[in-house]
N, C-alpha and C positions, 0 to 999 in steps of 0.2 A: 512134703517130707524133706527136710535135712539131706546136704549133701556136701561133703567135706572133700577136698584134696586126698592123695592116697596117700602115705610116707606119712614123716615127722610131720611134715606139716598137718596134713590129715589130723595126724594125733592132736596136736596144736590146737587145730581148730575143734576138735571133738572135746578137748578138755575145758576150752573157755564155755562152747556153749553148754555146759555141764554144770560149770562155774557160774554162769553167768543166771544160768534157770535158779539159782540159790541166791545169788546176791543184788540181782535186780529188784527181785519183789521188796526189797529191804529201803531201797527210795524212790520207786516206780507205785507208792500207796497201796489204797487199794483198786484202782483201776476207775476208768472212766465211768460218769453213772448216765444217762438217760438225761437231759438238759430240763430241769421243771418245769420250763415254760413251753418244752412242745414243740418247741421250730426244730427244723428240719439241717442236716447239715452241721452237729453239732456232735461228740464224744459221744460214742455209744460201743454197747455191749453187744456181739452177735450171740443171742438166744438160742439159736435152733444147733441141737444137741448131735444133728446131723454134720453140719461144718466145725471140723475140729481139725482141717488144716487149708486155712483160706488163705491161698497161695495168691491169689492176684486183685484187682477193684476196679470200676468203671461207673463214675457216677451217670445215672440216668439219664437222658438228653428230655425222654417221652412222660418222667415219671420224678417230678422234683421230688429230693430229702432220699432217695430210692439208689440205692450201690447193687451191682451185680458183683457175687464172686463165685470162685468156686473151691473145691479141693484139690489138693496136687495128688499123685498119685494114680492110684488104679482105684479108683471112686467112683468112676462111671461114667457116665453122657452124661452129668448135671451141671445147671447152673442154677444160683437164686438170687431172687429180688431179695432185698435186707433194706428195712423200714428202718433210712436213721433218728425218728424219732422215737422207735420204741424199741429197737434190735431185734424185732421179729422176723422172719419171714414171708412175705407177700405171696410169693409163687415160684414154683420149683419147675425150671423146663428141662425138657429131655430131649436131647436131639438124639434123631436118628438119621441113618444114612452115611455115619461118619466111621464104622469101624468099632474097634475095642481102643478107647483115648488109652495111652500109656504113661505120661505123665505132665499133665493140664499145668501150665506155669503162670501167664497169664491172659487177659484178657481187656478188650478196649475198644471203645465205639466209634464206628468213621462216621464222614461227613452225613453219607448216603441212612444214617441211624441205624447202620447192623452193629452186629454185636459179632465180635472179632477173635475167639479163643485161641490161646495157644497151648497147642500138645508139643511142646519145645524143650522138656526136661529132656537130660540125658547125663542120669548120675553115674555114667562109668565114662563119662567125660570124651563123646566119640567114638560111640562102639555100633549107632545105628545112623547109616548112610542118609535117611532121612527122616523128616520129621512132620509137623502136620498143623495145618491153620484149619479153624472148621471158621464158619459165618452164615449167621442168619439174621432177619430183621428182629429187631427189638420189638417185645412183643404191645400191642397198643392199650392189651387189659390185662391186670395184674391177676391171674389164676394158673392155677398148674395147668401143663401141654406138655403135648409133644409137638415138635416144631421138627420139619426137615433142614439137616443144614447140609451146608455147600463142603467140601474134604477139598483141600487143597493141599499138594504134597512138596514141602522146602526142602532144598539142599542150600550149602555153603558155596562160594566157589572155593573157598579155601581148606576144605574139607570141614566133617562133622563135628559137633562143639556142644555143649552144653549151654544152655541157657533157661533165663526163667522174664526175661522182659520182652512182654510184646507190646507197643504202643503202634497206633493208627492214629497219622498226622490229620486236624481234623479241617483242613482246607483241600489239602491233596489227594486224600487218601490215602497215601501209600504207608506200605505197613514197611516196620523198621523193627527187627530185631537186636537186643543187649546180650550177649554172651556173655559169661560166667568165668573166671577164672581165676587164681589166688596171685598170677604175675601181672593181671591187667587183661580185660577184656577189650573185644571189639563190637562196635555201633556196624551195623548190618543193614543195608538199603536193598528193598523188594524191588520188583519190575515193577513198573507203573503203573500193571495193571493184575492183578493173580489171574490165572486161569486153572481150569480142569484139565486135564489130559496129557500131563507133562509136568517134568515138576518146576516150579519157580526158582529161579537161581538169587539168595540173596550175596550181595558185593560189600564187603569190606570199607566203610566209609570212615571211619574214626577210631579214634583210641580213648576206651573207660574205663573205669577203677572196676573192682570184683562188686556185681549189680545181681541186685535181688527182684527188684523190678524197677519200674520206669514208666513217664506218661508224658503227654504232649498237653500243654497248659491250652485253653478252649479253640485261642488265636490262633494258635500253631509257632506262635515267637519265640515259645521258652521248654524246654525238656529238664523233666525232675528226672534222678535216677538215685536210686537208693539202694544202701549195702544195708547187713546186718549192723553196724555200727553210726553209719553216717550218712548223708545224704548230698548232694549238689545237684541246681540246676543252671543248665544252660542256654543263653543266647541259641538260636535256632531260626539258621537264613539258609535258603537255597538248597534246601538238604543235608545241609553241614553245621556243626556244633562251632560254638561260637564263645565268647569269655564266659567263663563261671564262676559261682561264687557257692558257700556254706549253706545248706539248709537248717537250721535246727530241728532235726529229726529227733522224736522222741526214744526215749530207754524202753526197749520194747524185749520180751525172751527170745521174740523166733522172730525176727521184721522182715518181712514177706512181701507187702506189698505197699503204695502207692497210687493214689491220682487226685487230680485237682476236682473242686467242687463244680458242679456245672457255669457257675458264673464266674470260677477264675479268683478268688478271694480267699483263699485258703485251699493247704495240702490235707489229702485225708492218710495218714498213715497208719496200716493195718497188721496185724500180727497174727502165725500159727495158734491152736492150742484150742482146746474147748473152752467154751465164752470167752474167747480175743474179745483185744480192745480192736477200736478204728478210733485213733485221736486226731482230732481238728489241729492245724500247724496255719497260723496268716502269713499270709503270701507278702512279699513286699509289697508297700505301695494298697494294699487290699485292704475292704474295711476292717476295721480292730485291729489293725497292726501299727496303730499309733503313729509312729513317728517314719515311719516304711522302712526303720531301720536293719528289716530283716531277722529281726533276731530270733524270730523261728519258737516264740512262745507259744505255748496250745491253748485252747478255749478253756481248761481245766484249772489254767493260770491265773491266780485272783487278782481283781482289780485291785487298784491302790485301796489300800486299807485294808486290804482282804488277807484272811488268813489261811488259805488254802495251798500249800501246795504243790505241787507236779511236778513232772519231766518236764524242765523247759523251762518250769515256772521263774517267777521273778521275785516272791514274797520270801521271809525267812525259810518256809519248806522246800523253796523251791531251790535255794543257795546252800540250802545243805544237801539238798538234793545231788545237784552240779559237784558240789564237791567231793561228793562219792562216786561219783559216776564220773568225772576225772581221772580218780583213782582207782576204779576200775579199770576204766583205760590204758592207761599207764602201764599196770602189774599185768593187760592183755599183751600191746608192746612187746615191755622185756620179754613175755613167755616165748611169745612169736619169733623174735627176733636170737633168742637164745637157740631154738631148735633149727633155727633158718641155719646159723652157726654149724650146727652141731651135723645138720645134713650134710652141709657143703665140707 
């Protein structure tokens, strides 16, 4: 679910993403289709009529072409497998042992192959003292379960915050929270180790733009972190954020979530909404990304010659594309920036 600043800003942001649910679809197409040839890893539609606000993503370590997400909100104990070659559903798990989740943000697999949820939301922006990681192993066969998972309970040292990114480094383990915020967020490092029966204290390690989610690229070298609008990922040595650069994040209504494919070759970027997309983004340097120039084109994006296209894309649709969604931008900007005015 959607969570906005209070005040003008609030309003602000309540009115682009209003704005934005009408004028995106208008060179955003018609949305990614199912890849013809079948491989795994490519744009896809999520199917299941159940996920209609897939706040986070975690591609499979146990279960190639296979993304775990879930809903944000009060949805439940659930998590699912999401076939990205068909956008179906594979298996729906239920944890128990964890509580009533209050609002699931996101989600992300450690070293050890658990599967790392976060009940991290906190849309009245610090009004609840703590908050909650659940974790269980990923499961080894793709069928519905009930799995017992582990409640681990976070505080801030710097008091309570809102967030929606959780990433687990996949060398270290250690888990690292993104907080939420419209003045700039902060990158949040766990104890070394979670435990039960006390709560874990995360420490303020960095400073990052207003983050919708986040993930740690396979090696552990490089962190994406993604707003509603944009994206960057960073250098990542020693526990500390390092030079960054532009993602070309696709035009998404509600962009929610983020993570790299199991092999590191592409970002999957995912969005709220009944039947979201997940579009494929190549990574520098990764295969398809030509020239490693970064430019953050989606799999959606026709080859030379091709006349299709996209967010991102590169063909005539894809630069008329750009050019609206420029100026979207833009007329977001002055909105923003008029009420920012108008508060002060």
């Amino acid at each position: 679910m959607p969570s906005y600043p209070t005040g003008p800003a609030g309003r602000a942001a309540a009115t682009l993403a209003a704005a934005l649910a009408v004028t995106l679809p208008l060179f955003a197409g018609a949305g990614p289709a199912v890849a013809d040839d079948g491989r795994p890893d490519r744009d896809f539609t999520i199917e299941d009529p159940r996920i209609t606000e897939s706040s986070g993503l975690a591609a499979s370590r146990a279960h190639p072409g296979v993304y775990w997400t879930h809903n944000d909100s009060d949805d439940g104990p659930y998590v699912y497998a999401v076939d990205s070659r068909t956008g179906k559903t594979l298996a729906t798990i239920t944890m128990r042992g964890v509580g009533e989740p209050r609002d699931v943000e996101g989600i992300s697999i450690g070293p050890d192959g658990d599967l790392y949820v976060g009940d991290i939301g906190d849309n009245l922006d610090g009004t609840w003292d703590h908050v909650w990681i659940y974790r269980f192993p990923e499961p080894k066969a793709l069928r519905d379960a009930t799995v017992t998972a582990v409640q681990y309970d976070v505080t801030y040292a710097d008091g309570a915050r809102n967030a929606e990114a959780l990433m687990v480094h996949p060398k270290t383990g250690r888990v690292y929270i993104a907080s939420k915020n419209e003045d700039g967020g902060g990158l949040y490092e766990g104890p070394a180790k979670l435990t039960t029966g006390s709560a874990n204290v995360f420490r303020r390690v960095g400073e990052v733009p207003w983050v919708t989610d986040g993930a740690f690229s396979p090696d552990g070298t490089r962190l994406v972190l993604r707003s509603y609008f944009s994206a960057r990922e960073y250098a990542f040595e020693d526990g500390r954020l390092g030079e960054d650069r532009s993602v070309g994040a696709p035009f998404q209504r509600q962009a929610e979530s983020v993570t790299y494919t199991a092999d590191g070759s592409a970002l999957m970027f995912g969005s709220e909404g009944a039947r979201s997309e997940v579009v494929r983004v190549e990574t520098e340097g990764g295969p398809g990304s030509g020239s490693g120039s970064g430019s953050g084109e989606g799999s959606g994006a026709p080859a030379k010659g091709g006349d299709r296209g996209s967010a991102g894309g590169t063909g005539e649709g894809g630069s008329g594309n750009a050019a609206l969604g420029a100026a979207v931008l833009v007329g977001v900007a002055a909105l923003w920036l008029a009420l920012k005015r108008r508060r002060k």
